[in-house]
C-alpha positions in Angstrom: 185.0 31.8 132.5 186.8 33.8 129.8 187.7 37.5 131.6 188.0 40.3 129.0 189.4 43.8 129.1 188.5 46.7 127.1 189.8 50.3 126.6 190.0 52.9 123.9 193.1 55.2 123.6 194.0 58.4 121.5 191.6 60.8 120.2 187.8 59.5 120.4 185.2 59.6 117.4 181.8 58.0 116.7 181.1 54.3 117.0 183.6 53.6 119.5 181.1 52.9 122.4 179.1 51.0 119.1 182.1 48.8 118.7 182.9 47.6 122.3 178.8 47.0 122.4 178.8 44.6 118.8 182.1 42.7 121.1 180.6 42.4 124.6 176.9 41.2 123.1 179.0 38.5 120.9 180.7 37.4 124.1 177.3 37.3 125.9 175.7 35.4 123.2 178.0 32.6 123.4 177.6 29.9 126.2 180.8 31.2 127.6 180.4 32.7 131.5 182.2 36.0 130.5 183.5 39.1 132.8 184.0 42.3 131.4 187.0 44.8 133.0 186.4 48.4 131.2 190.2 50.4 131.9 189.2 54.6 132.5 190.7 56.4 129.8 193.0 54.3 128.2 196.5 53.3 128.6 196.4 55.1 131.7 193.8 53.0 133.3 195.7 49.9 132.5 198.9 51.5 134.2 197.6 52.4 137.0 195.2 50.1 137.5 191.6 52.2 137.2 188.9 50.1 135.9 185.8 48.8 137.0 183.9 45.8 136.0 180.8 46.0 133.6 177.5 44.5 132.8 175.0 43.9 130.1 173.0 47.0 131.1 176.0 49.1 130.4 176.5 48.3 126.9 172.6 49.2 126.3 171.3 52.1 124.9 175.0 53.1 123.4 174.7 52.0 120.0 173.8 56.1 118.8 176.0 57.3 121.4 179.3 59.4 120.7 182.5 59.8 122.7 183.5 56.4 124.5 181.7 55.2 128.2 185.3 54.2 129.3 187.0 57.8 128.7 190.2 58.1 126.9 193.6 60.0 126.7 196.7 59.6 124.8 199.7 57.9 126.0 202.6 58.0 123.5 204.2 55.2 121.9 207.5 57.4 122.1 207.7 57.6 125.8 205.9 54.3 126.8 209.2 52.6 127.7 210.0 56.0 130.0 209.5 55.5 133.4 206.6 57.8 134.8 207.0 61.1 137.3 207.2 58.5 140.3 209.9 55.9 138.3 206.7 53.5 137.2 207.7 50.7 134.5 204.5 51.7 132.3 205.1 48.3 130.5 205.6 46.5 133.5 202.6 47.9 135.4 200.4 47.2 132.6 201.6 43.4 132.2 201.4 43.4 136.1 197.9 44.2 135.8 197.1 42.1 133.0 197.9 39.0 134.8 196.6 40.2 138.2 193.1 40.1 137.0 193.8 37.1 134.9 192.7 38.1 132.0 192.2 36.1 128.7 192.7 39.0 126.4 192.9 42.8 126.1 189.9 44.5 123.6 192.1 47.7 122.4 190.2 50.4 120.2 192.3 52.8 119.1 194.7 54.4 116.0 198.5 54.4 114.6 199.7 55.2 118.3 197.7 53.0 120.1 198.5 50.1 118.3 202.1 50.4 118.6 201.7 49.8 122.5 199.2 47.2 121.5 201.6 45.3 119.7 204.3 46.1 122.3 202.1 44.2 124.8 201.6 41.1 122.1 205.3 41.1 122.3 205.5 41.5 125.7 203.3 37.9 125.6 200.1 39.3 126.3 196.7 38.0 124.5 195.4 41.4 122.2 192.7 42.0 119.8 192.3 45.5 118.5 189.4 47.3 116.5 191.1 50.1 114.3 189.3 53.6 115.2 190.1 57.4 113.6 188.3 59.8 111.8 191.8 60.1 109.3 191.3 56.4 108.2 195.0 56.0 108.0 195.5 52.7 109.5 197.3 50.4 107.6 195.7 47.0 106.8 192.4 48.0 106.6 190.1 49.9 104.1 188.1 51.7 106.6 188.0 52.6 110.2 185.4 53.5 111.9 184.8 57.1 112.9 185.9 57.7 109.8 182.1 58.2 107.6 181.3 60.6 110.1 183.8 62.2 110.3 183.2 62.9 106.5 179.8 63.6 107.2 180.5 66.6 109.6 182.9 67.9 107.3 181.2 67.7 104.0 178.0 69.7 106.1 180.6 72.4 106.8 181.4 72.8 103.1 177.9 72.6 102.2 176.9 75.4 104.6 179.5 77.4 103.9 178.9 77.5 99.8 175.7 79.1 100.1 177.5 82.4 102.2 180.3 81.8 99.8 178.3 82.4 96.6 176.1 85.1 97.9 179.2 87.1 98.9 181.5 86.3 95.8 184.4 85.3 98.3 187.0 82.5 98.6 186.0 80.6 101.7 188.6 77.7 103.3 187.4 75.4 105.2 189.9 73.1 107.4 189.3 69.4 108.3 191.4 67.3 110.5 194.1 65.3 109.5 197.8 66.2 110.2 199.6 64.0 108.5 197.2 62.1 106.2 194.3 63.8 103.8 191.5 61.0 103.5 189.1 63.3 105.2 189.4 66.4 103.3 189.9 64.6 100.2 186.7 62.7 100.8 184.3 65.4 102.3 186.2 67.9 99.5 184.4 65.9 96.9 181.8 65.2 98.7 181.0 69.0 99.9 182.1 70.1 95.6 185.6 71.7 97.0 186.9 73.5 94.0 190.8 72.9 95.7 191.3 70.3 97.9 195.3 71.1 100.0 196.4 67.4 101.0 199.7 66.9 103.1 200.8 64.6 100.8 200.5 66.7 98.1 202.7 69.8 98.2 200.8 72.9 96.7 202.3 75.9 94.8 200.2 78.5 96.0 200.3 80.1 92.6 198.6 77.4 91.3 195.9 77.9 93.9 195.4 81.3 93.0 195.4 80.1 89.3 191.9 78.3 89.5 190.6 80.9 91.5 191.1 83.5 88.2 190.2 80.4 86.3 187.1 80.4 88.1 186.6 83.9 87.4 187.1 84.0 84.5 184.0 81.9 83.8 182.0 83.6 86.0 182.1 82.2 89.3 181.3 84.6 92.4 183.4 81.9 94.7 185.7 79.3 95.4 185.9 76.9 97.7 188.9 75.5 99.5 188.8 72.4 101.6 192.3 72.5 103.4 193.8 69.3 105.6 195.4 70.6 108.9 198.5 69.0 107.7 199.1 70.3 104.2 202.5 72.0 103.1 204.1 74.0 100.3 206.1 72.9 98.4 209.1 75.6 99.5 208.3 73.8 103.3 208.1 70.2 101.9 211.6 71.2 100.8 212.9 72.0 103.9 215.0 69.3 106.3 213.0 68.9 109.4 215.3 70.9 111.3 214.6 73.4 109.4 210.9 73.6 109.0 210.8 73.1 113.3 212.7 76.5 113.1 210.4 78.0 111.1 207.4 76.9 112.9 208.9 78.0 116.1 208.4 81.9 114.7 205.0 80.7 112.8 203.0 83.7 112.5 199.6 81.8 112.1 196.6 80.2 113.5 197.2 76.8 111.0 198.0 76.6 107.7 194.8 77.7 106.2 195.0 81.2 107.5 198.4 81.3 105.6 196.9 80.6 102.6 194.0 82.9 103.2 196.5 85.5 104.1 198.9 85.0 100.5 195.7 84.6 98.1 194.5 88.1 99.8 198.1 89.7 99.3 198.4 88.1 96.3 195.1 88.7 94.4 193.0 91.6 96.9 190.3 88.6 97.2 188.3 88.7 100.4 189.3 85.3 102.3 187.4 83.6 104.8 188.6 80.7 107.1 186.1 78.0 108.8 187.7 75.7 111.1 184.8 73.2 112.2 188.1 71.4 114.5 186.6 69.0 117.3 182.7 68.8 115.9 184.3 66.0 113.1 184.7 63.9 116.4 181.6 64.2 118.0 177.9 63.5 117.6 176.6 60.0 117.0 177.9 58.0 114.6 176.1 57.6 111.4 174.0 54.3 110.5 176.9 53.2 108.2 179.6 53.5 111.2 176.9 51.7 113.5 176.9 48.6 111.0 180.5 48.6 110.3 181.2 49.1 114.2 179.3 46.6 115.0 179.7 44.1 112.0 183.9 45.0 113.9 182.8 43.8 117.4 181.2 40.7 116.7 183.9 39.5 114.9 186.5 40.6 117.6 184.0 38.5 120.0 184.1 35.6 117.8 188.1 35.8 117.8 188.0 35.7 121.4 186.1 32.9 122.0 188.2 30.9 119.7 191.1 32.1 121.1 192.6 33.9 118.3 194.9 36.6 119.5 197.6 39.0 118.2 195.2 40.8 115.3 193.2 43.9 114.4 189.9 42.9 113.1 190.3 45.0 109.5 188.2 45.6 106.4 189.6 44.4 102.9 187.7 44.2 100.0 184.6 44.5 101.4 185.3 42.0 104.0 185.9 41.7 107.6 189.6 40.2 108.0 192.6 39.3 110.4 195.4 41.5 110.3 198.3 40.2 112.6 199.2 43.3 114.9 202.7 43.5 113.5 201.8 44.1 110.4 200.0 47.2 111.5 202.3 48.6 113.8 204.0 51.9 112.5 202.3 52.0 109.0 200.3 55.1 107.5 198.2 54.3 105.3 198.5 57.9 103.0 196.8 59.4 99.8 199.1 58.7 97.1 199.3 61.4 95.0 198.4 59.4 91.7 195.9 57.5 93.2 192.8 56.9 91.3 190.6 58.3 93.4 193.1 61.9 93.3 193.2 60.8 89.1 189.1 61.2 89.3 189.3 64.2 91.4 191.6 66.0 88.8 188.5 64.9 86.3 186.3 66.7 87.6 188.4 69.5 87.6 189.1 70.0 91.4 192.4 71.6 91.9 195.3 70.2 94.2 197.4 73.0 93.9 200.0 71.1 92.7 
């Protein structure tokens, strides 16, 4: 009898009820007897012990579904060693429960945070496979995460919807897609959704040189630009700043995000009309598209497969085009960011997309 838990922590996305599914019908495959312990929204549910037990029938039908059947929340790495309101050990309660169920291993699906507590646990002695899941693809270790192609999707239909307002109006339209600290997702659905600047937070921009290829644009007679903004992305006078600093300044921040700043200088600066489209949450929802289905799944079944031969203290990964083991301390803490003379970045520049830089 091998008993399994599963949760999923942090923000949700697509594919994440898809992965857990490709897991649980490898496990049931096998001629293993196999019990199944699903933890309600995430960390939480292994603190405080809220979890029920699940069968076949609950892992059919979800393969197209969104969201995640267990719930989620977010419990921060930062405090997890901080006792809670009532004095709890959070560590302690969630080993205590571990072993009080006697379980084999712990299925985590999550990103960066998550699997800092993950590997916490496998250094706490606990038996941990994890499934890397985010719409910003930033893990480190792996090429993709799920979540992450549909993510892409979502966005690049923004930026295609909002081009054909954009050209009949002759105006400069942002659009903002997720990603705080990390641009994979507006650098892909930028050049996916023909962004003519694309504002990374690993890039700095000069926001004169934004406003330079929108006169460049006019110049040659385009009616409109488009600008495909990360959440995260920073000037250059900002990036400059110590952190103490720029927390200062934020604390008397005068806008929305970031891409209503930049709407709000190119219109001082230039008498353009500016528009700003946040499509926010919708990047995370829906069902997940056929590619995030196969990857998810292709994921789970090899997650099942580590289980049942008792290989622990990884996250299932994607290198090269293949599915690989990536021990859990070798994951912990990393980004995985756009460099800013990375190839793909290099090609961008090609094809003459500005980065404002």
């Amino acid at each position: 009898m091998k008993r399994i838990g599963m949760l999923t922590s942090g923000g949700d996305c697509q594919a994440l009820n898809a992965a857990m599914r490709g897991v649980v019908k490898t496990l049931y495959a096998s001629k293993e007897e196999v019990e199944i312990y699903g933890f309600l929204d995430g960390y939480r549910g292994l603190i405080y012990s809220k979890f029920r037990m699940l069968t076949g029938k609950d892992f059919s039908g979800i393969l197209t579904k969104g969201g995640t059947m267990l719930g989620t929340s977010r419990t921060p790495f930062k405090t997890i060693n901080e006792p809670d309101e009532n004095g709890l050990n959070k560590v302690e309660a969630m080993k205590q429960n571990y072993y009080k169920l006697q379980l084999d291993c712990l299925v985590i699906l999550g990103g960066n945070g998550t699997h800092k507590t993950a590997n916490l646990l496998r250094e706490q002695g606990l038996n941990i496979v994890t499934l890397p899941k985010t719409i910003d693809n930033d893990l480190w270790g792996t090429d993709m995460t799920f979540g992450f192609q549909s993510a892409v999707n979502i966005a690049t239909d923004a930026i295609d919807c909002i081009h054909t307002t954009a050209a009949s109006h002759g105006r400069v339209f942002i659009v903002e897609v997720m990603g705080h600290k990390v641009g994979w997702l507006t650098l892909n659905a930028g050049m996916a959704g023909g962004a003519d600047i694309i504002l990374l937070p690993e890039i700095p921009y000069d926001i004169d040189k934004v406003i330079e290829k929108i006169e460049e644009r006019d110049r040659k007679g385009s009616r409109f630009t488009i600008i495909a903004v990360a959440e995260g992305a920073i000037s250059k006078e900002d990036a400059a700043l110590s952190k103490k600093e720029f927390k200062k300044k934020m604390e008397k921040y005068p806008y929305p995000s970031v891409s209503y700043e930049v709407a709000a200088a190119i219109q001082k600066k230039t008498g353009r009309e500016v528009r700003v489209t946040v499509p926010g949450h919708m990047q995370r929802g829906g069902s997940p598209c056929p590619y995030d289905r196969v990857f998810a799944s292709r994921l789970g079944a090899e997650a099942g497969k580590l289980i049942l031969e008792g290989q622990y203290g990884v996250m299932v990964g994607y290198r090269n085009r293949e599915i690989v083991k990536v021990p859990l301390e070798d994951v912990a803490g990393k980004l995985k960011m756009v460099e800013p003379d990375a190839t793909i970045v290099q090609e961008a520049k090609l094809l003459g997309i500005s980065f404002g830089d």
